[in-house]
C-alpha positions in Angstrom: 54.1 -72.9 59.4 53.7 -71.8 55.8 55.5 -72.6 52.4 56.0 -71.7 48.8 55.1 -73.5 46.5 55.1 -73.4 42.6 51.8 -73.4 40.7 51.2 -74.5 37.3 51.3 -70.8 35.6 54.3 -70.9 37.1 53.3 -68.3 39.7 53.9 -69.1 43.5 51.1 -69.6 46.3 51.4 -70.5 49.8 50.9 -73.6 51.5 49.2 -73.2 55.3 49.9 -76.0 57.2 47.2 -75.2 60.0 44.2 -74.8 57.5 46.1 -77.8 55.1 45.1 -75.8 52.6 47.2 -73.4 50.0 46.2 -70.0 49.4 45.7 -70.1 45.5 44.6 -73.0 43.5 47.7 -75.0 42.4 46.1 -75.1 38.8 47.5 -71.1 38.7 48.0 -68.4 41.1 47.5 -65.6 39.0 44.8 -67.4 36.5 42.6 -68.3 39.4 42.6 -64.9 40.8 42.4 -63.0 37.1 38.9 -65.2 36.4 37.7 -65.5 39.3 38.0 -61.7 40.8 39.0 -59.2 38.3 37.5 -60.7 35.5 34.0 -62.4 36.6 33.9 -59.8 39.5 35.8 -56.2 38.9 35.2 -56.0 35.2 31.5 -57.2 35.6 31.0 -54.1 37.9 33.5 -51.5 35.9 31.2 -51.4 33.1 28.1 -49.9 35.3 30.2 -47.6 37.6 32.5 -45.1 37.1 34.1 -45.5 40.5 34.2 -49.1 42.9 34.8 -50.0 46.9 36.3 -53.2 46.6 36.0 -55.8 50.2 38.9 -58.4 50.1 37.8 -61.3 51.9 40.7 -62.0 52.8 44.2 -60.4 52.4 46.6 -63.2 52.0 49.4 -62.7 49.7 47.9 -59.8 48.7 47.9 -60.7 45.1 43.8 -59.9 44.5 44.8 -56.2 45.5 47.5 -56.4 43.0 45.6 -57.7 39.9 43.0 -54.5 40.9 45.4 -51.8 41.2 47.0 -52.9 37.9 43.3 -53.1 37.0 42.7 -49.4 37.8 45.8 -48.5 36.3 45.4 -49.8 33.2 41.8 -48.9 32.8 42.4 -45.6 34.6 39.4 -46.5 36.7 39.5 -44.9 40.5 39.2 -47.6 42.8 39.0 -47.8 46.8 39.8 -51.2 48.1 39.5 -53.0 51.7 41.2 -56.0 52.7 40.4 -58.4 55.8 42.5 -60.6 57.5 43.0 -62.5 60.4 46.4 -63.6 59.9 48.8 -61.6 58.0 51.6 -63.3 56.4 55.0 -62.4 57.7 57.3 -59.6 55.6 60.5 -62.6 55.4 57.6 -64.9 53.2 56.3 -62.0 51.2 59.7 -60.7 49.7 60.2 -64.7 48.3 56.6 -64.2 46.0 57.8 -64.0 42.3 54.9 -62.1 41.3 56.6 -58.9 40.2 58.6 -61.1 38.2 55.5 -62.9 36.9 53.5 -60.1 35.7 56.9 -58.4 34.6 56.4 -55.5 36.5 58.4 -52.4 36.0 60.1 -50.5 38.6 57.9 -47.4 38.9 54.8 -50.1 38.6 56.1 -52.1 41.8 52.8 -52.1 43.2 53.3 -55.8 45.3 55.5 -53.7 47.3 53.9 -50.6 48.2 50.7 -52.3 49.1 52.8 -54.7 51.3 54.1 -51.5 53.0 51.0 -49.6 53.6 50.8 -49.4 57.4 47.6 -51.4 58.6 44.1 -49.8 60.0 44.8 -46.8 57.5 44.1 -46.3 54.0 46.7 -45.6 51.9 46.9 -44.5 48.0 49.3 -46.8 46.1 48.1 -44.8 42.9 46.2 -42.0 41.8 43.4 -44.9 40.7 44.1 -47.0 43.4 43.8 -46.8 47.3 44.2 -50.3 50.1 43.0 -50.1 53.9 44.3 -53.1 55.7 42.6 -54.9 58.4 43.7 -57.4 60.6 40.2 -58.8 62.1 38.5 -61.4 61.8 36.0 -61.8 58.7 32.8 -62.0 61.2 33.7 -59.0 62.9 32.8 -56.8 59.8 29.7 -54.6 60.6 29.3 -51.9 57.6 25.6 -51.5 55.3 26.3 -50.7 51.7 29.7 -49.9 51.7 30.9 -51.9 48.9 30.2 -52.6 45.1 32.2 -56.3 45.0 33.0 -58.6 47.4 36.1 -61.0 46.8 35.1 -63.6 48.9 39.0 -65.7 48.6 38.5 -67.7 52.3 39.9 -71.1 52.9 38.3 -73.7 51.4 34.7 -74.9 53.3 36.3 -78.4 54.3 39.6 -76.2 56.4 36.9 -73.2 57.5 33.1 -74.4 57.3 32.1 -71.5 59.4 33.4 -68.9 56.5 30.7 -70.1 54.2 27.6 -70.4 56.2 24.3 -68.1 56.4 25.9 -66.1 59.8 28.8 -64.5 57.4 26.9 -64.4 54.1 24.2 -62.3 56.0 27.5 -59.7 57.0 28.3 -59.6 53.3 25.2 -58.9 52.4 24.4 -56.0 54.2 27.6 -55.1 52.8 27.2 -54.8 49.7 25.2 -52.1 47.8 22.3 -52.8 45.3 23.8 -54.6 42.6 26.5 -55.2 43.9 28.4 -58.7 43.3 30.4 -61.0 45.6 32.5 -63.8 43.4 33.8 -66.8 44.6 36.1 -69.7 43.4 33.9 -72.2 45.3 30.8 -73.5 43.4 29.7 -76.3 46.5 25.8 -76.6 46.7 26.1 -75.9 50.2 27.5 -72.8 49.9 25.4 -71.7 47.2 22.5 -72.7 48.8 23.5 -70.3 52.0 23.8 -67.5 49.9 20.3 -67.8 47.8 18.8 -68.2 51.7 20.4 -65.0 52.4 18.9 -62.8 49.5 21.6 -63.3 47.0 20.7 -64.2 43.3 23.2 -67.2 42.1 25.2 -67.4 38.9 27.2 -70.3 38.2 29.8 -69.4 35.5 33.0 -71.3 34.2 35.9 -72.0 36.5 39.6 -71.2 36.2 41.5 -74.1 35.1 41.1 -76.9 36.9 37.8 -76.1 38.0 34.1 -76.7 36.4 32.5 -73.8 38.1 33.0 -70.8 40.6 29.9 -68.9 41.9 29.0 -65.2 41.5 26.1 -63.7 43.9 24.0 -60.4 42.9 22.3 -58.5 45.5 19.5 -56.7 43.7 17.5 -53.9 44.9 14.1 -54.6 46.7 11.2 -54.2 44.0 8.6 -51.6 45.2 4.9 -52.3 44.9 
């Protein structure tokens, strides 16, 4: 069973009652996802690149993929973004988001929708700066090598999912990513950032969202040659 629920930006998130957990911190839907991904993680990356392959760990609600096609939009920056997830959230929930409403989204701009309709297993262009592949698998199923230039890692909390944040996975997203590229995180636990420094990530801990101290952002940086 799942549930809406209100945050305090006034934005909604989703309560999983199998995990215990909601999908987006109740401090603020769209301000968690805003500092966390697009701005300590997309915009980091923008400024080096002139294009980005973006990996959605996972798809939820859908509203990181939102945030980064209104990103690419705005900036006019082409972006090509993937999206995991094991459990997709059911069309009847998905219509009850405010989120259009929230980021007072105009017709022509209803992005929430179109990336909601994409078919899954196909990638599909939701703009000429943005386009989503869905898939619905399992996060340690991903086998790609330098595919991507930022990772959102937005899994379940460690204390609902403990597997999700341990060396096994971290190693996947590693070989994901290409030199310099980032993965960024909400969760600043020492276990966690201790799995990724024993993976070959370099660690930043910057400021959190509101309501938290810290989030975690994780570098992989070119091999130096002798």
């Amino acid at each position: 069973m799942r549930q809406i629920i209100d945050t305090q930006d006034g934005s909604h998130s989703i309560l999983s009652e199998k995990f215990g957990v909601s999908y987006h911190s109740k401090y603020g839907a769209i301000q968690e996802s805003m500092h966390v991904f697009i701005e300590a993680g997309l915009r980091a990356r923008m400024s080096e690149a002139q294009q980005l392959n973006v990996l959605g760990i996972g798809f939820g609600t859908g509203l990181n993929a939102l945030l980064t096609c209104i990103e690419a939009e705005n900036q006019q920056f082409k972006i090509d973004y993937t999206a995991i997830e094991a459990y997709p959230l059911s069309p009847d929930i998905i219509r009850l988001l405010n989120y259009i409403r929230q980021l007072q989204l105009s017709p022509q701009d209803n992005f929430f929708d179109k990336i909601h309709d994409a078919a899954w297993e196909n990638r599909v262009a939701i703009h000429p700066c943005f386009s989503i592949e869905k898939n619905k698998m399992r996060f340690e199923e991903i086998e790609v090598e330098n595919a991507f230039d930022v990772i959102f890692f937005d899994a379940f909390a460690p204390n609902s999912q403990p597997e999700l944040w341990e060396a096994p996975l971290f190693q996947k997203m590693y070989h994901a990513l290409r030199p310099h590229g980032i993965l960024t995180t909400y969760c600043a636990k020492g276990i966690v950032k201790r799995s990724l420094k024993s993976v070959g990530f370099q660690i930043e801990a910057l400021p959190g969202p509101p309501g938290k101290r810290e989030m975690t952002r994780a570098s992989k940086m070119p091999e130096s040659k002798c």
